[in-house]
C-alpha positions as CSV (number, residue, x, y, z in Angstrom):
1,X,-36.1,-36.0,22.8
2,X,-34.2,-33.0,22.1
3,X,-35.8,-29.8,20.9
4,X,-35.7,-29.4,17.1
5,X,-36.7,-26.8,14.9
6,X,-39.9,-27.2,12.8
7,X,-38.5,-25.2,9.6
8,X,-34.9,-24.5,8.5
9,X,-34.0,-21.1,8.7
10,X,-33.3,-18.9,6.0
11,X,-29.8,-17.6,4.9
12,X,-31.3,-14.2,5.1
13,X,-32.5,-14.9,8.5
14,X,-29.5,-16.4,9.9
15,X,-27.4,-13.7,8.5
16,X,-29.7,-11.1,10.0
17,X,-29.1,-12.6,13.6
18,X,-25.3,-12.6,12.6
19,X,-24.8,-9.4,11.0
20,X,-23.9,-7.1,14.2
21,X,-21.1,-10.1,15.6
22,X,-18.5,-8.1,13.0
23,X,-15.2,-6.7,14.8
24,X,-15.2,-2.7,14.9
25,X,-11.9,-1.1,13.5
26,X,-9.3,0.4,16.2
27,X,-10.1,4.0,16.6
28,X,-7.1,6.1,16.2
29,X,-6.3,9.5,17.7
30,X,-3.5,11.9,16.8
31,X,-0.5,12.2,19.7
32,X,-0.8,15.5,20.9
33,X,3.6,15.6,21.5
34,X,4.4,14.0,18.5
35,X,1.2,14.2,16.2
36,X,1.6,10.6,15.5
37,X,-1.7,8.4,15.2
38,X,-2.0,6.2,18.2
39,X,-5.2,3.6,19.7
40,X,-7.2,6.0,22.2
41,X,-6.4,5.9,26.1
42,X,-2.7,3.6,25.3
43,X,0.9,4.9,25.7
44,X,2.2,6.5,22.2
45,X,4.6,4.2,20.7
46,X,6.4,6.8,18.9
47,X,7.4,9.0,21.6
48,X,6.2,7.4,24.7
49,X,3.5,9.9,26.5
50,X,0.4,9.7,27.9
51,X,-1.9,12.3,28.8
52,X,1.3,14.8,28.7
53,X,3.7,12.8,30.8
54,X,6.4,10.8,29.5
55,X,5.5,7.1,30.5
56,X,8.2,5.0,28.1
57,X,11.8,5.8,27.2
58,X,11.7,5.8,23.5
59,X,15.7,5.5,22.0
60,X,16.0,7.8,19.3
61,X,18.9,6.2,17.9
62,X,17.6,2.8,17.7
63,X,14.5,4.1,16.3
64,X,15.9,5.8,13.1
65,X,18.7,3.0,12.3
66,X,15.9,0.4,12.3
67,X,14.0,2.5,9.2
């Protein structure tokens, strides 16, 4: 026999248990080059630095004709 629960749980119950498996919102930090808003510790995708050194080559040119 397989175990089985005496009682059924409550909504308010179950959704207690539940309530902290939610998905936190990216936290966002302003570039200090380019003062864009970027994820924390990742490349900027504006201007390609990290921690003051230039880590990507960002094309300006293709970069405004796409806007």
């Amino acid at each position: 026999m397989g175990a089985l629960p005496k009682r059924k749980l409550s909504k308010g119950r179950r959704d207690r248990r539940r309530a902290h498996d939610h998905l936190s919102p990216m936290g966002l930090s302003a570039c200090p080059q380019c003062h864009a808003m970027r994820p924390h510790h990742q490349v900027c995708p504006t201007c390609g630095t990290y921690r003051g050194m230039e880590v990507l080559k960002i094309d300006v040119k293709k970069k405004a004709s796409s806007d």
